[in-house]
N, C-alpha and C positions, 0 to 999 in steps of 0.2 A: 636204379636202372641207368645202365651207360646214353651219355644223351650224344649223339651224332648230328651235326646238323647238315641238312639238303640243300643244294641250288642246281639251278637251271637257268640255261640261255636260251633264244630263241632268235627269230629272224628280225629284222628291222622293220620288215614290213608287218601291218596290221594283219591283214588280207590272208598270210601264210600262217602266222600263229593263231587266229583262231580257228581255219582249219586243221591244223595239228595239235590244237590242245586234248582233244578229248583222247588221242591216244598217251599222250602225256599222263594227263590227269589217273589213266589207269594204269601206267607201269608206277606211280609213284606210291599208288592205294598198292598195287601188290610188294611194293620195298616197304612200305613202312612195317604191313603185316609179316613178312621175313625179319624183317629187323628183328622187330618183339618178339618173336621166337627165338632171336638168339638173344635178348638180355638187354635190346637197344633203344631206346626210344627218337625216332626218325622225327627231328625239327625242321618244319619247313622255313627257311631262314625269312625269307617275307611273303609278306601274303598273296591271293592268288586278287587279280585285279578284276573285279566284277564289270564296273565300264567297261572295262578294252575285253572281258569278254576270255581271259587267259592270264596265265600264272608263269608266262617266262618274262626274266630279265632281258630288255628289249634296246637297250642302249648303254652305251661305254660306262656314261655316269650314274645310272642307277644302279648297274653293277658297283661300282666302287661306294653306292650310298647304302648298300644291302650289307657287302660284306664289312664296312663299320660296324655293325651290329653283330658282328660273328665274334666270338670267343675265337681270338689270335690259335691257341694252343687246341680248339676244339677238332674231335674228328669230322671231316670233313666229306659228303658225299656230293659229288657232281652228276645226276642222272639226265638221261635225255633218250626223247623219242622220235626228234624230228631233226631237221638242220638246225645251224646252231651259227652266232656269229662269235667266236670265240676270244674276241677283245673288250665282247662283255661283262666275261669274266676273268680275263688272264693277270689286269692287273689286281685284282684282288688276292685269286691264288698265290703270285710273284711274293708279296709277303704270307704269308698263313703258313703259320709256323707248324699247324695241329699236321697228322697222315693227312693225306688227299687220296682220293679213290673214285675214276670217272667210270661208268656204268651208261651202256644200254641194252633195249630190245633189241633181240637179236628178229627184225619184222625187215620185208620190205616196201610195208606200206608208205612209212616218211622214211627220208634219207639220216633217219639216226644214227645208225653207224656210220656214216659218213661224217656226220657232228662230232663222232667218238672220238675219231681216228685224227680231224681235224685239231680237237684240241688236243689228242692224244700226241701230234707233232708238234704242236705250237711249245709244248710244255716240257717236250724234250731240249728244245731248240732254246729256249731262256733260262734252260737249266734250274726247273722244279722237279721235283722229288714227288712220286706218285705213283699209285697201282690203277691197276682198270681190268675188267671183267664185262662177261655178256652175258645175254642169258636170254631163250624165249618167254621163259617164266620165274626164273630165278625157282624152279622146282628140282631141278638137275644137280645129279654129284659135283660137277666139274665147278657151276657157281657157287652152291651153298658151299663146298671145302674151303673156295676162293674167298670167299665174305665173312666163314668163319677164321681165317688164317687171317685176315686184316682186322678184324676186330681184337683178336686176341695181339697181334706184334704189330699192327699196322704196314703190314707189307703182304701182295700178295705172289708167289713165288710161281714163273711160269717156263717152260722147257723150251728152250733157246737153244739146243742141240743142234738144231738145221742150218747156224748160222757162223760161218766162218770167213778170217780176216783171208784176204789174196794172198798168195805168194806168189810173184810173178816168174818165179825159175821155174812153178811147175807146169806155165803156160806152153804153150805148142810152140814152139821158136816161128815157125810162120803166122800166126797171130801173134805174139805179142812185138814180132820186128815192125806189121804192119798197123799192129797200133800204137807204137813207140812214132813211127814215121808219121801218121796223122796225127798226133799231138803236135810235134814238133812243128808241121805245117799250119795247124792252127795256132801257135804260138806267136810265129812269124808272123801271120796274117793279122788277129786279134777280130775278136766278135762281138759284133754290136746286137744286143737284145734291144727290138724298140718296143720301150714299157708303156702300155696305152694307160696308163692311171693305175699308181700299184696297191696294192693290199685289198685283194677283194673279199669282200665277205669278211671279214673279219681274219681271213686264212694269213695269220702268221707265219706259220711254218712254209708259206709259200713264197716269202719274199727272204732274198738272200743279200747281205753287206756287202758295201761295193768292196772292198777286200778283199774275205776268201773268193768275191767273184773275180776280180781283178789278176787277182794270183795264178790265176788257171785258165786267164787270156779271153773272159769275157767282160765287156764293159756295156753299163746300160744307157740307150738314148731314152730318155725319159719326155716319151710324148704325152700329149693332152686331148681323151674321148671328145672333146670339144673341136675341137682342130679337123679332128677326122670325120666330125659331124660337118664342119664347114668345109673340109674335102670333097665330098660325098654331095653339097652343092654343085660343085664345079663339073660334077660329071651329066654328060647328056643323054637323054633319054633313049639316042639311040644304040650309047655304047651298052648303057644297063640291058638294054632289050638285046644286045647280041650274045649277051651271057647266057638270057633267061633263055633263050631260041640255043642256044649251045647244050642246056642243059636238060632240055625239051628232044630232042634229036637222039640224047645219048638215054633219053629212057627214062627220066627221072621225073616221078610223079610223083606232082603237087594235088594235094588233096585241099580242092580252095571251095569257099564260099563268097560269101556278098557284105556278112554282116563284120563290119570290121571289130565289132567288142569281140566276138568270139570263134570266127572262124577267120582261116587262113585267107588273103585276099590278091590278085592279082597285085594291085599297087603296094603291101607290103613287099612280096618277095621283089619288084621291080627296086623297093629302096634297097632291100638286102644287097641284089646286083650293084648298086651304087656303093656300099658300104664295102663290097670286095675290091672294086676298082679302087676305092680312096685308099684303102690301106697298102694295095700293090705300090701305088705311085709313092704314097706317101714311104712305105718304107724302101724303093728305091731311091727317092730324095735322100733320104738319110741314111744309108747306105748299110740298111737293116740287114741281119742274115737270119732273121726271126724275129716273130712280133706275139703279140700279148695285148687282147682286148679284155678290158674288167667287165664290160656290158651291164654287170646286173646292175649297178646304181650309178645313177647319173645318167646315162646313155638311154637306160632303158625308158627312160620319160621325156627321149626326143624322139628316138627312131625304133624301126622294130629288131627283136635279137638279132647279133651278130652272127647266132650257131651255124647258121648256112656257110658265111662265109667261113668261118675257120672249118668246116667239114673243109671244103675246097681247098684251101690256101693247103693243107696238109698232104696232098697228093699230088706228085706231078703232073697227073691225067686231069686236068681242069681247065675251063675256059680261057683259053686265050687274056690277057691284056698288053695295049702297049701305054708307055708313054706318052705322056704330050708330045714329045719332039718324035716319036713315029717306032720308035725301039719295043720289043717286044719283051715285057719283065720276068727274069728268074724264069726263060723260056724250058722247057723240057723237066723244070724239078720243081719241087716244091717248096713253099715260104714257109720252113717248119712255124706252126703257131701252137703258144702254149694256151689251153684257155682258163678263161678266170685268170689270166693273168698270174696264173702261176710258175714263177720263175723256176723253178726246179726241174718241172717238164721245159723248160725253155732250154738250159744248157744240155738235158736229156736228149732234147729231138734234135740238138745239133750235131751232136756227138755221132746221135746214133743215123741221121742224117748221112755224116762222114764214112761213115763205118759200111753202112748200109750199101753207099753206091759204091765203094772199092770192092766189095766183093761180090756183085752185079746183083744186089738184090731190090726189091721194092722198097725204096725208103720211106712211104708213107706212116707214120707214124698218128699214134692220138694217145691221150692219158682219158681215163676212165676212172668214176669213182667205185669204191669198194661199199657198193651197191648192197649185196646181200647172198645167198646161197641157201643153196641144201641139200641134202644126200638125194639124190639118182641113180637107181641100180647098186653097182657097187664101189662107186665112188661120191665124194665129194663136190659136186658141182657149182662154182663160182657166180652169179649172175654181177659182170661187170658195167656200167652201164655210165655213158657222160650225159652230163645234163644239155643235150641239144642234137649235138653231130659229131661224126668221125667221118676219114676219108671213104668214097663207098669203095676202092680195093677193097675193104675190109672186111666186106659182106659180102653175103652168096648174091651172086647176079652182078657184082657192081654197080653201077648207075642203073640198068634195067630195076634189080632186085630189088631198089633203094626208095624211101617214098619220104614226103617234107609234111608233116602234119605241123599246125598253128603251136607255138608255144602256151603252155596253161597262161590264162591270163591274171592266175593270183601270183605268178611269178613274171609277168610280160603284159602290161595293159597294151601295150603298142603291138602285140602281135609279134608274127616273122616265124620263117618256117624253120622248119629241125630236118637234117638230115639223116635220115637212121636206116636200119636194116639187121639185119640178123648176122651176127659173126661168119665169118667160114670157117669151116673147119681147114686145121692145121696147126704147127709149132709158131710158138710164137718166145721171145724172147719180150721178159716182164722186167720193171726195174722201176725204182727210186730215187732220185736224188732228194738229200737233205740234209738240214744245217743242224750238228752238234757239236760241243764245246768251241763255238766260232769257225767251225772248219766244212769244207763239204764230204761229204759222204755219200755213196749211193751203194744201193744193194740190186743183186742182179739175179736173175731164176728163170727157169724156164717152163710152159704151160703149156698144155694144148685145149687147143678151142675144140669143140665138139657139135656135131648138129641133134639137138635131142629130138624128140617127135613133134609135131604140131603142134598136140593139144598141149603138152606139156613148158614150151614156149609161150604159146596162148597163158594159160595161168601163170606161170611166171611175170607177163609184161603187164598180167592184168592183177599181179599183187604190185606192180613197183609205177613204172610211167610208163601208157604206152606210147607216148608219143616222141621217146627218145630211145637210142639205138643201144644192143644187147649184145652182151660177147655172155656165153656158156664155157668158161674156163674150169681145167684141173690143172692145181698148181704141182709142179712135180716135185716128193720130198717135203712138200711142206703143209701139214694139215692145217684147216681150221682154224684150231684155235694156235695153234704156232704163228701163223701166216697174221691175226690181229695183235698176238700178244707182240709179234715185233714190229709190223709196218709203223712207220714213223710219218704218215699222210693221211689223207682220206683221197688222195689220188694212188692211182699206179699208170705206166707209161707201160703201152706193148708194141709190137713191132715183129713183120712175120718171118718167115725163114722157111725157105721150101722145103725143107724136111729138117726132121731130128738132127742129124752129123751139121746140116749149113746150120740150125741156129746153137749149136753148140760152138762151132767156129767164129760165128758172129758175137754171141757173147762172151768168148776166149779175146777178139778181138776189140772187141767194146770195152773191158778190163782191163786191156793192155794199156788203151787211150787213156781212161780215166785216171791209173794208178801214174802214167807220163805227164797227167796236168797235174796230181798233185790229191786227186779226188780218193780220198780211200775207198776200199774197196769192199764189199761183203758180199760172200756168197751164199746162196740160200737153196739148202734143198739138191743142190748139182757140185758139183765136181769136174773142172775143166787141167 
């Protein structure tokens, strides 16, 4: 019998992998039993840790002390049902000569596919060689073909049809002059991404070389969560409190309690308002045109989530701040921020930032993870979802429609509130930026947001989190499993456009930009 051997990553935290184990524990009993049906005996590379309570590799070095015991040339399977830190295991894979093949549930109870798609970009971006497959049950034609086609050749073969390189002569001459002209003005100018502490979460694929960024006129201020924690000192209780009474006014309910372990609490979201002040100031100090907090480690074990403040910083329509010396920061638009500190959405939301106001649109922007889905009537329906906040433009009601529930506290002991709310319906322009062969790349498509019924939202937020916010996406031209077998993230970046023909324009003119800095281009699914 062909022996295969299994690994798994998991989070840093205790707290989060042992609630995520037990859905682990049963996609792994159902691949082995698939295995063996095709002829494979499923080895689990190290054992499952009875103390700690769970069976994922939990840190950088135990990954590299697991994969010593791997057979170099053996085939190799990566599954996973929850989030995932993927520099637990990347240097291992980086050498392993055997196939590679990353695998998940296709559930949206843990953020697995979001762990998929994470290493599924990391692994692009260091240039390993690998397949990957989904599956609710691994009972489906589409996985079992896929798991027998890699057993047999080690490769699994998937329809990449929808995705085509630009050619900018076929662009509309008035989008591609006016993004020829906003490259050029961002060249001139150059942009400073302020990096709050990079590489989070283990997300590779989310940090980009100062090179190809350099090349293409962005350069990173590389600040310290530290720094913006003793920022965040300096601010006074009455400036915080003019945020929270701003945001109070415009509608936005905070759903608070008393007990600070696990509900939402006035004096958290009063630190949050101190945490949006410090990053204004701090990145007009440094002469930021975008910023990037990593929040989840380190930060999150002094103050409560950042998710509030990047909801805000992302919309022009947010509270007021000024300066020490009395100046009013980035008055009328928005501090694009990427979060998790992922740089990819960071050169994303400047771009589309630039692009956005030339052609008088809303440039509120946010990146979302690729959460989960599933058929609705007669389409395909996306559930997009970030771990916290997005701007509330983005949702029906705005700030009325929009509510702050406490962050879970096995991901946030410190609390702080989430911005969320329900998509609105409309076109939206979706996109990627990422790093392969050293170079940048982004892929561009277009979605529309849809408003399903009630109940059917209700069960949706109540398979995935409900306490962070929800876009209901059909991606246009590009199914399913097209749309996993290519994304190169566990993010995707959107951005709306007041009808079909504006966000065709807009991402005709987004394409222009990009291909002017140097960014190749792909298109997915559309035709501009």
């Amino acid at each position: 019998m062909k022996q295969v051997y299994l690994v798994t990553s998991g989070d840093l935290r205790l707290s989060a992998n042992r609630v995520c184990w037990p859905a682990q524990a049963e996609l792994e009993a159902r691949l082995t039993q698939v295995f063996a049906d095709n002829g494979c005996e499923l080895i689990r590379a190290f054992p499952v840790d009875e103390k700690a309570e769970h069976g994922f590799i939990s840190s950088q070095r135990m990954g590299m002390d697991v994969f010593r015991n791997i057979p170099a040339d053996a085939p190799l399977v990566f599954a996973t049902a929850a989030w995932q830190y993927t520099h637990h295991v990347l240097p291992g894979m980086r050498s392993h000569k055997g196939p590679i093949l990353t695998l998940a549930n296709w559930s949206g109870q843990w953020p697995g596919l979001v762990g998929l798609l994470n290493l599924n970009g990391s692994l692009v971006k260091a240039g390993v060689r690998f397949s990957t497959l989904w599956s609710e049950n691994f009972t489906d034609d589409f996985a079992l073909h896929g798991l027998r086609e890699w057993i047999t050749s080690g490769n699994v073969t998937h329809d990449l049809s929808h995705v085509a390189l630009l050619d900018t002569a076929n662009l509309p001459a008035e989008a591609n002059a006016l993004g020829q002209k906003l490259a050029t003005e961002l060249l001139e100018q150059k942009i400073i991404l302020g990096v709050f502490d990079e590489g989070c979460m283990g997300m590779y694929n989310a940090i980009i070389d100062d090179e190809p960024l350099n090349r293409s006129g962005f350069f990173k201020e590389r600040l310290s969560q530290s720094a913006l924690f003793a920022r965040m000192r300096t601010v006074t209780e009455a400036d915080a409190q003019a945020v929270r009474t701003w945001l109070d006014a415009k509608g936005l309910k905070f759903n608070t309690g008393t007990d600070e372990a696990s509900e939402l609490t006035d004096r958290q979201i009063l630190e949050q308002c101190r945490m949006y002040i410090a990053a204004l100031r701090m990145a007009d100090e440094f002469g930021c045109d975008s910023v990037g907090i990593q929040y989840q480690q380190g930060l999150k074990d002094l103050a409560p989530a950042s998710d509030l403040v990047e909801g805000l910083l992302n919309n022009p329509d947010r509270p007021p701040v000024k300066s020490d010396d009395g100046r009013e920061l980035y008055a009328g638009d928005a501090l694009p921020h990427f979060n998790e500190v992922d740089e990819c959405a960071g050169v994303d939301g400047v771009i589309t930032n630039r692009c956005w106001k030339a052609l008088g649109l809303d440039p509120s922007t946010t990146l979302h993870d690729v959460r989960w889905g599933k058929p609705y009537g007669d389409d395909y329906v996306w559930l997009w979802q970030i771990s916290g906040a997005a701007p509330a433009s983005h949702f029906v009601g705005g700030y009325a429609g929009s509510q702050s529930d406490r962050q879970p506290a096995m991901y946030f002991p410190l609390g702080g509130g989430t911005l969320k709310g329900i998509g609105r319906p409309g076109d939206v322009v979706w996109s990627r930026v990422f790093v392969e062969g050293g170079a940048m790349h982004i892929d561009l498509g277009l979605a529309r947001v849809i408003t399903l019924p009630e109940d059917e939202t209700e069960a949706r937020w109540n398979e995935t989190t409900k306490q962070w916010p929800m876009v209901s996406a059909i991606t246009e031209g590009v199914s399913r499993d097209a749309f996993m077998a290519r994304h190169r993230a566990n993010h995707v970046s959107i951005a709306y456009a007041g009808s079909r023909d504006e966000a065709l324009k807009a991402l005709a003119t987004k394409a222009a930009m990009c291909s002017a800095l140097g960014i190749s281009v792909h298109l997915c699914g559309v035709h501009v």
